[in-house]
MIDOSE-1310 file (N, C-alpha, C; in nm, 2 decimals, decimal comma, always signed):
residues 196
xxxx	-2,21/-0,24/-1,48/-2,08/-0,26/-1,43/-2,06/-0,39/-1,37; -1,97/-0,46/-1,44/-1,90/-0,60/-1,32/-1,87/-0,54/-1,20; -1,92/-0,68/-1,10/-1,86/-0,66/-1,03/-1,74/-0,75/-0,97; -1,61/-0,71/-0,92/-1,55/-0,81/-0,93/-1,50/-0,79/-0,78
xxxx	-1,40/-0,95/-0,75/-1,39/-0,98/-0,61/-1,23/-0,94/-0,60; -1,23/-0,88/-0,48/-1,07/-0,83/-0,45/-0,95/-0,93/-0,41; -1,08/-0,99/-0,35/-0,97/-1,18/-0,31/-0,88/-1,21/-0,44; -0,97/-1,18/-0,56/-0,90/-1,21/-0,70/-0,75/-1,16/-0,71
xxxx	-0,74/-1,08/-0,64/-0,61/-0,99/-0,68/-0,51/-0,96/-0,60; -0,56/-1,09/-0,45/-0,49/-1,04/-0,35/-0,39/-1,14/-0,34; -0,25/-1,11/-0,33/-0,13/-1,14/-0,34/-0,10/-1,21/-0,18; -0,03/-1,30/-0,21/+0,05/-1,36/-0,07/+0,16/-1,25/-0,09
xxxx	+0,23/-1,18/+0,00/+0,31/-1,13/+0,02/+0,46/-1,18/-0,02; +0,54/-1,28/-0,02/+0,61/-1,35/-0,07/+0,61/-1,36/-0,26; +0,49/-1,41/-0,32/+0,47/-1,40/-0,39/+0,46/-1,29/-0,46; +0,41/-1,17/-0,42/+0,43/-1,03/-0,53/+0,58/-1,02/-0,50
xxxx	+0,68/-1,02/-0,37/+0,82/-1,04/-0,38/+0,86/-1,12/-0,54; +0,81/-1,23/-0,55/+0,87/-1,32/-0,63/+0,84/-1,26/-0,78; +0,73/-1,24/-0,83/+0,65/-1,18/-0,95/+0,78/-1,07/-0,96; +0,81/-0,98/-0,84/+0,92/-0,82/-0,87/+1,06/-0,85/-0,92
xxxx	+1,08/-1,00/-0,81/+1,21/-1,06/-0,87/+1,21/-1,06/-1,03; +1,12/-1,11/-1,05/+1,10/-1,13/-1,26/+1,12/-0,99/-1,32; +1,04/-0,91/-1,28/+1,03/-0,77/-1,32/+1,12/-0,66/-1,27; +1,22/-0,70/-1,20/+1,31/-0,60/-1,10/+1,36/-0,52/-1,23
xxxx	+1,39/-0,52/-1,34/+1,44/-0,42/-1,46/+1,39/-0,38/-1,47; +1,26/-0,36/-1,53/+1,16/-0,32/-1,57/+1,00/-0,25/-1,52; +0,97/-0,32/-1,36/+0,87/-0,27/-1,30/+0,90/-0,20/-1,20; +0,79/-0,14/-1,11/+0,81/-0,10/-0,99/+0,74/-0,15/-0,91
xxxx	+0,71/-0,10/-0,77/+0,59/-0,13/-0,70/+0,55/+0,01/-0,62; +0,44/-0,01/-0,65/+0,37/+0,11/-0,54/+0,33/+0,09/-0,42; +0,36/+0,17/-0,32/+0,36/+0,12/-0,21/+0,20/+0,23/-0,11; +0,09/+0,15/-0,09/-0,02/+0,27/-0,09/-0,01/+0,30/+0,10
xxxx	-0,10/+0,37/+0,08/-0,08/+0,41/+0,27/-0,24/+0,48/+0,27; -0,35/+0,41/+0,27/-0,52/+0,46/+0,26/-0,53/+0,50/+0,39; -0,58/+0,60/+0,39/-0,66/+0,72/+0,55/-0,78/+0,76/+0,52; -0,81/+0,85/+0,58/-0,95/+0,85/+0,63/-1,03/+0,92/+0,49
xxxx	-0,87/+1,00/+0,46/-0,91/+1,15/+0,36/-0,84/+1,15/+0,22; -0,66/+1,08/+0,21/-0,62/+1,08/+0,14/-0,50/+0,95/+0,14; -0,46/+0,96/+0,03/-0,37/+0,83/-0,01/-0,25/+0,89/-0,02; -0,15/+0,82/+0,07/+0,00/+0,83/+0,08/+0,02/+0,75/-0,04
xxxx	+0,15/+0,79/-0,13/+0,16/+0,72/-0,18/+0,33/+0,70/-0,22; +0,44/+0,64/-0,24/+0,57/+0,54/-0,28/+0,61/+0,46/-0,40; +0,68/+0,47/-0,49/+0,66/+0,41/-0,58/+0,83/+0,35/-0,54; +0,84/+0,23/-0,56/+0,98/+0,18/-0,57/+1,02/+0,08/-0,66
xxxx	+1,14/+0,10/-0,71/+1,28/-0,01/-0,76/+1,29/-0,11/-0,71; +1,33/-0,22/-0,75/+1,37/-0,32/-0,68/+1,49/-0,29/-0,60; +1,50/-0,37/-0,48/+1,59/-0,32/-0,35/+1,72/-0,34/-0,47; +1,76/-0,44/-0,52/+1,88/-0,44/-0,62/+1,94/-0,29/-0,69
xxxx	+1,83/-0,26/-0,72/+1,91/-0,13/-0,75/+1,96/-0,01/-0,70; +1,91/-0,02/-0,54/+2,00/+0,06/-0,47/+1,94/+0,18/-0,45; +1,83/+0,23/-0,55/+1,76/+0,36/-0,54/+1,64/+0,35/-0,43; +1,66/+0,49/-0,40/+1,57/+0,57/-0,28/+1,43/+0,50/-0,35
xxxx	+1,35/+0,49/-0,25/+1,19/+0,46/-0,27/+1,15/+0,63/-0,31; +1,07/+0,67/-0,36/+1,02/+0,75/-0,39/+0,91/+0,79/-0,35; +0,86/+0,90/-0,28/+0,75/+0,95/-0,20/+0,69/+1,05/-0,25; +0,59/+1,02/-0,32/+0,50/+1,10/-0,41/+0,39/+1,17/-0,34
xxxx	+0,37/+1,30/-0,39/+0,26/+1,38/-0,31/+0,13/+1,28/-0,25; +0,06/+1,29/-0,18/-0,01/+1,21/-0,10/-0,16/+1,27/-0,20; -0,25/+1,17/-0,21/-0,33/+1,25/-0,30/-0,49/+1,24/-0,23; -0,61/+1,32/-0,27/-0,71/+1,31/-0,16/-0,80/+1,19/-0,19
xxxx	-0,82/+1,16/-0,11/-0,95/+1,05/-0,14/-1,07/+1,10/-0,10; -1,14/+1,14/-0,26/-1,29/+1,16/-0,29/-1,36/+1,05/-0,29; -1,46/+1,04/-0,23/-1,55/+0,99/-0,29/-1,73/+1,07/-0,34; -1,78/+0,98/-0,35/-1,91/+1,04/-0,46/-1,99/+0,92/-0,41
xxxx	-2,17/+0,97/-0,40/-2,26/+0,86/-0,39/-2,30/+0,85/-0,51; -2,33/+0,71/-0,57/-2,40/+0,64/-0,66/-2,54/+0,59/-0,61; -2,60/+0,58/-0,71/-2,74/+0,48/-0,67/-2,73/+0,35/-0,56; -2,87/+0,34/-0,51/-2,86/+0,29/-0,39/-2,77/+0,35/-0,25
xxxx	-2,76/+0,48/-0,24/-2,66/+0,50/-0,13/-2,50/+0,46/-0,13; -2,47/+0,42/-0,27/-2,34/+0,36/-0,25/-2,23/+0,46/-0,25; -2,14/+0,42/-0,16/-1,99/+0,55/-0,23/-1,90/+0,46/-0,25; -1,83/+0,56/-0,37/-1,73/+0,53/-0,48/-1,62/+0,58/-0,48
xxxx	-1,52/+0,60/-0,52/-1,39/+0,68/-0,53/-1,45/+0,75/-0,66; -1,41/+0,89/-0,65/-1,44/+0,98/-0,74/-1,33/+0,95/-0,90; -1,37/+0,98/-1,04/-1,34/+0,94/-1,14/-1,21/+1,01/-1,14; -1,16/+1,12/-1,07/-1,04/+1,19/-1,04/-0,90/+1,11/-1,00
xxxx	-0,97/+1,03/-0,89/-0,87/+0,94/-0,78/-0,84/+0,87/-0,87; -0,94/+0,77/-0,95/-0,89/+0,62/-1,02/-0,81/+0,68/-1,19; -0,84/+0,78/-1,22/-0,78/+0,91/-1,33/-0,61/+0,90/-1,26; -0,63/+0,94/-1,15/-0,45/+1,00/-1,07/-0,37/+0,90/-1,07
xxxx	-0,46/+0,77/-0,98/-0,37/+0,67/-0,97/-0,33/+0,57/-1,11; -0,43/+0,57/-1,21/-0,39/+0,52/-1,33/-0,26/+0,60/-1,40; -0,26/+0,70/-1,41/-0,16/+0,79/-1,45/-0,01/+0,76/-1,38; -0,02/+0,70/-1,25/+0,10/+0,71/-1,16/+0,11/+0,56/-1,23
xxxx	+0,02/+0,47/-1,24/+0,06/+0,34/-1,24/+0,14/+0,32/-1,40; +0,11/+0,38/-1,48/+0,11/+0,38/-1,61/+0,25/+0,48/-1,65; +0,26/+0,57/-1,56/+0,40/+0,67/-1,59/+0,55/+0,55/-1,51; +0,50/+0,50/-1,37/+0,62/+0,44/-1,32/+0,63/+0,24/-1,39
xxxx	+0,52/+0,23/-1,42/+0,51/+0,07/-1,47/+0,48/+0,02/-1,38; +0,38/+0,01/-1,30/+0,37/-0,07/-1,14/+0,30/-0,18/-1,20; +0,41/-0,30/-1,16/+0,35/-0,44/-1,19/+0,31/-0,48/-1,05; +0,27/-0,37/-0,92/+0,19/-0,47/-0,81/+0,20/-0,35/-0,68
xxxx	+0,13/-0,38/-0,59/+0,10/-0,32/-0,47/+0,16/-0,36/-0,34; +0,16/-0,27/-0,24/+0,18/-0,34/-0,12/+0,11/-0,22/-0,05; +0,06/-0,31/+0,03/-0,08/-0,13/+0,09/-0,08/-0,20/+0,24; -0,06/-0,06/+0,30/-0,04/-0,05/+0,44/-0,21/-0,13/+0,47
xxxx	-0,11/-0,19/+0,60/-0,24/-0,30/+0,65/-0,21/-0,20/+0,79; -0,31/-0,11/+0,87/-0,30/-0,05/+0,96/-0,40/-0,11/+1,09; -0,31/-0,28/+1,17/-0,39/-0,31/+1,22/-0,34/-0,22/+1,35; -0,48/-0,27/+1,50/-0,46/-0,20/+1,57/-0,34/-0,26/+1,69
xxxx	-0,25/-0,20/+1,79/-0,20/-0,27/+1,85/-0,23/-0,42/+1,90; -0,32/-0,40/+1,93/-0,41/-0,55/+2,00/-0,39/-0,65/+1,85; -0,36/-0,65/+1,75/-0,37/-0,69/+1,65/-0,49/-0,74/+1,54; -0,59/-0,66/+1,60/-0,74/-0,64/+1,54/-0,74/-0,56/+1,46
xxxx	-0,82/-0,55/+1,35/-0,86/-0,51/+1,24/-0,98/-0,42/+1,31; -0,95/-0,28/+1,27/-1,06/-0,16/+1,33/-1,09/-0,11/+1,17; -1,14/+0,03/+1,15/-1,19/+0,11/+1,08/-1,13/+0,14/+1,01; -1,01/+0,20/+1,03/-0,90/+0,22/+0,94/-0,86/+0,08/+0,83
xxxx	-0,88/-0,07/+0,89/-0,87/-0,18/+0,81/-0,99/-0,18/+0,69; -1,09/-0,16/+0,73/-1,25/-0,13/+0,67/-1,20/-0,04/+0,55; -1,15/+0,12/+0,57/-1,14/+0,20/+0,49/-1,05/+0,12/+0,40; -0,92/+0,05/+0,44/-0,86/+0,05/+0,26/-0,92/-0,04/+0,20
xxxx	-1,01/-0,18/+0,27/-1,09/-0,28/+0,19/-1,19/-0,19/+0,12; -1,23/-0,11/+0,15/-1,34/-0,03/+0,11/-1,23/+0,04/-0,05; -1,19/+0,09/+0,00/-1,10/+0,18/-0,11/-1,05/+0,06/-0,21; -0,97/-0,03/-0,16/-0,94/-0,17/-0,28/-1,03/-0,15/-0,35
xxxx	-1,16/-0,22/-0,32/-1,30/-0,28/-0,37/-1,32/-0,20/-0,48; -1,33/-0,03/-0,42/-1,39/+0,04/-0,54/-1,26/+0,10/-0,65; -1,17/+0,04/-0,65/-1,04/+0,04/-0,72/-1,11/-0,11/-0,82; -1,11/-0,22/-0,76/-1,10/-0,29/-0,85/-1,27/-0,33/-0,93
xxxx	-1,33/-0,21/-0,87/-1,46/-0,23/-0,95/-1,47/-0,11/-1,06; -1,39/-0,01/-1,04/-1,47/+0,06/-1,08/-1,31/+0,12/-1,21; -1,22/+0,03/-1,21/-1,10/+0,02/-1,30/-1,03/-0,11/-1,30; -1,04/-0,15/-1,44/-0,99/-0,34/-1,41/-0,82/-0,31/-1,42
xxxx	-0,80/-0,18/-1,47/-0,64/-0,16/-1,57/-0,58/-0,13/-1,49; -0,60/-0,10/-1,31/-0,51/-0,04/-1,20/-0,51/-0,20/-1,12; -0,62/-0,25/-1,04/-0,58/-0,37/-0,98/-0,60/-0,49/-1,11; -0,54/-0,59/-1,09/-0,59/-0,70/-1,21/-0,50/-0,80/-1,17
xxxx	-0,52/-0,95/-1,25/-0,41/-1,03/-1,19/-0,25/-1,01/-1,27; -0,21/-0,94/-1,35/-0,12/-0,90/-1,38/-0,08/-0,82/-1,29; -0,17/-0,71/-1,23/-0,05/-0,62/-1,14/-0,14/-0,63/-0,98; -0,16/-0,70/-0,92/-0,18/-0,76/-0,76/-0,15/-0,69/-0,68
xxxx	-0,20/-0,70/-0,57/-0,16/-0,62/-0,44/-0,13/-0,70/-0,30; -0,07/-0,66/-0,23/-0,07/-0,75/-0,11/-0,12/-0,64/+0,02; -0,11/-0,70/+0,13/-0,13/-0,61/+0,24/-0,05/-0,61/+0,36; +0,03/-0,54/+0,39/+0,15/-0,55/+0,49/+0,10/-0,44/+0,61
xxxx	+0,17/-0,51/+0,71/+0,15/-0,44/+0,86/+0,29/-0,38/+0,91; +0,34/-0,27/+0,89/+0,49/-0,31/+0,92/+0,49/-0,24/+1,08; +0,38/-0,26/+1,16/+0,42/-0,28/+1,24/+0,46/-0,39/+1,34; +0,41/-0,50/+1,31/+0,43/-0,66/+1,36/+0,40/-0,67/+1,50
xxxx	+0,22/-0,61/+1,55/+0,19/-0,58/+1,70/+0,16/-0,74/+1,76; +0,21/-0,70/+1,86/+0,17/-0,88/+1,91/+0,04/-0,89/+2,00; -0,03/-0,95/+2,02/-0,17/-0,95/+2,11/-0,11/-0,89/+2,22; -0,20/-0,80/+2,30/-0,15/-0,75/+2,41/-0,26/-0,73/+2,47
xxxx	-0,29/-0,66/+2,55/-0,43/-0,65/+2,68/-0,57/-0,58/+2,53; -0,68/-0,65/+2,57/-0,80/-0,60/+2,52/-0,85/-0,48/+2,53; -0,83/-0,38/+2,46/-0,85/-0,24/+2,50/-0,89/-0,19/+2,38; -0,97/-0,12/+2,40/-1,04/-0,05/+2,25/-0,95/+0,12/+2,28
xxxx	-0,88/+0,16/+2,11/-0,82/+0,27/+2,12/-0,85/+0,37/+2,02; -0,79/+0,46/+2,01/-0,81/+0,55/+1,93/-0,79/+0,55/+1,76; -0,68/+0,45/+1,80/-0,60/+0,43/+1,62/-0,72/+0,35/+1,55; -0,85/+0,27/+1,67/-0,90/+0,16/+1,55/-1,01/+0,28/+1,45
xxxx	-1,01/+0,40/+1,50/-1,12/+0,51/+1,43/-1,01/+0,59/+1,34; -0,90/+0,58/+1,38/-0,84/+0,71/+1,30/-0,69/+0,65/+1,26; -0,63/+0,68/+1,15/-0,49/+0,62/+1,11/-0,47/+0,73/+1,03; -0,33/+0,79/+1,07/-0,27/+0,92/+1,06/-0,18/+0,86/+0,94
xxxx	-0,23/+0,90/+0,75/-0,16/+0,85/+0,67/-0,10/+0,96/+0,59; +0,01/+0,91/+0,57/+0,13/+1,00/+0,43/+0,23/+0,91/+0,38; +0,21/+0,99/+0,27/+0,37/+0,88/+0,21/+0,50/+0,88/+0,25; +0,54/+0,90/+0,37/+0,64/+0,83/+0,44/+0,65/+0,73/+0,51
xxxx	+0,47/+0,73/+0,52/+0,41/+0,59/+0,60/+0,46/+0,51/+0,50; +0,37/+0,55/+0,39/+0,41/+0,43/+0,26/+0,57/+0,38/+0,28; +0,60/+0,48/+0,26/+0,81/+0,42/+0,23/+0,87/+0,38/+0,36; +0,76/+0,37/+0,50/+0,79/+0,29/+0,55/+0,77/+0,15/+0,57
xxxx	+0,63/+0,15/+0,50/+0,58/-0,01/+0,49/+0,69/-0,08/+0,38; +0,72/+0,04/+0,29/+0,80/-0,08/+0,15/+0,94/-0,08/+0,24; +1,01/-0,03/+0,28/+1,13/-0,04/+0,35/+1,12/-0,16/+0,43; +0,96/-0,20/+0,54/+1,01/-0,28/+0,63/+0,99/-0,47/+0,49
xxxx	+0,85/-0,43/+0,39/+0,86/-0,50/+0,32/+0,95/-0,58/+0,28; +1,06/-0,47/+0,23/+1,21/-0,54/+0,15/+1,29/-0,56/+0,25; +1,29/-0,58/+0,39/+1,41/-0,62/+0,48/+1,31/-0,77/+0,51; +1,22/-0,78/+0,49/+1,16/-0,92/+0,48/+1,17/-0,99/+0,38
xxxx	+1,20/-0,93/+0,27/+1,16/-1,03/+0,13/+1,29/-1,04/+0,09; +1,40/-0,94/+0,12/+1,51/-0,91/+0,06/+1,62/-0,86/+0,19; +1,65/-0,97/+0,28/+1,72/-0,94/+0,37/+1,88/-0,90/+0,33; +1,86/-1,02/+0,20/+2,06/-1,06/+0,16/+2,08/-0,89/+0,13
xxxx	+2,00/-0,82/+0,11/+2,01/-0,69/+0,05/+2,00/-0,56/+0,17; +1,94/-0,64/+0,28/+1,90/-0,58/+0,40/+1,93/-0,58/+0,54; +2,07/-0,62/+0,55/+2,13/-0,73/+0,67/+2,04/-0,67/+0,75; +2,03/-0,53/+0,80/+1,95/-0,49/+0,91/+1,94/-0,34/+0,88
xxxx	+1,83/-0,35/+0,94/+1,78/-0,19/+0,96/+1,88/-0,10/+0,96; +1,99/-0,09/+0,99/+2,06/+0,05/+0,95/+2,13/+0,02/+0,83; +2,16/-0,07/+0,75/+2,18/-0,08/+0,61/+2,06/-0,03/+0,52; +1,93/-0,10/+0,57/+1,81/-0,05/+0,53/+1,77/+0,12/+0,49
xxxx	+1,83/+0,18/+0,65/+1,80/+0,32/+0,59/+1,93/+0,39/+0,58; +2,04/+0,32/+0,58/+2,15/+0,40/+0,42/+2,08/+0,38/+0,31; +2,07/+0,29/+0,26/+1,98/+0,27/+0,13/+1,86/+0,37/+0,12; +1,77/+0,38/+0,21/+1,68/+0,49/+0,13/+1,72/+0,64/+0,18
xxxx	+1,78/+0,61/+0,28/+1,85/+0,76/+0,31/+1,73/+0,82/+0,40; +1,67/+0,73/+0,47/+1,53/+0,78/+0,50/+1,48/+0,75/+0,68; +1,47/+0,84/+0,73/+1,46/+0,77/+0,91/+1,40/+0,70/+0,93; +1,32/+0,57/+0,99/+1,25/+0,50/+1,04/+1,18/+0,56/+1,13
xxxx	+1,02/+0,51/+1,10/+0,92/+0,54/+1,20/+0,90/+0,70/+1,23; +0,94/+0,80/+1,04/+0,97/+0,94/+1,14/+0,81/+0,96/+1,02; +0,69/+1,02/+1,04/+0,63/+1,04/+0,97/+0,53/+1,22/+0,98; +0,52/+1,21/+0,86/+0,52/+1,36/+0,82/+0,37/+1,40/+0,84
């Protein structure tokens, strides 16, 4: 098996914006939300078209050891999400970046690089440079006092998380479409910050 590098496929945020602009007919984006156990997951329209983001069953994350002690996402997981990617047309990603308040990268950051990795090793037809991913924080925490917390071991994920990272996503990339957050959630019809 190749092994391949995730940096390969990692999107400037702006830029997968721009790639959807080309594709807004025709593609979607998936919007991921990686936890400890399972994957939230969102599939969305381009903000132009007006339609609700879509919040798909949250699905588990298996993994399996391979030789050498290694773990992998189970043939199941990269099976499920190929099938989603392939039913909605997902020309790209945007996967919750779950830093910690302090704006440090904890365990929960680990897990989805971990989960990327064995996404783009272990299936080239889900990440590739055709269909890229980016990584979004939609919380935007600002350095604050040095304190080690709870969230850097544990990140509470579902796919509302997801449709909340693509929601704050498209009021950044696509403001003319987003004057502000309560336009934002007429459009998806969806509360802010309410998660299931």
């Amino acid at each position: 098996m190749k092994h391949n590098n995730i940096m390969k496929f990692l999107a400037d945020p702006s830029k997968l914006a721009a790639k959807f602009d080309w594709k807004r007919k025709a593609g979607s984006i998936l919007a991921l939300d990686v936890g400890k156990d399972k994957i939230g997951l969102a599939v969305a329209s381009h903000p132009e078209s007006g339609e609700s983001a879509l919040a798909l069953d949250p699905m588990p994350l298996m993994l399996v050891t391979r030789t050498g002690n290694r773990k992998v996402l189970d043939e199941s997981v990269i099976q499920e999400l190929q099938d989603v990617v392939e039913t909605f047309n997902v020309c790209g990603f945007v996967v919750s970046w779950p830093l910690q308040k302090e704006g440090r990268c904890g365990a929960p950051c680990g897990k989805v690089l971990h989960t990327l990795d064995c996404l783009v090793e272990e299936s080239s037809s889900i990440v590739n440079q055709n269909r890229p991913f980016c990584l979004w924080d939609d919380h935007h925490y600002l350095p604050g006092e040095d304190r080690a917390s709870e969230e850097q071991y544990v990140h509470k994920c579902s796919s509302s998380i997801a449709v909340d990272v693509w929601n704050d996503y498209c009021s950044k990339h696509w403001p003319q479409l987003c004057d502000d957050e309560e336009q934002l959630d007429e459009i998806w019809d969806i509360p802010r910050n309410t998660y299931s």
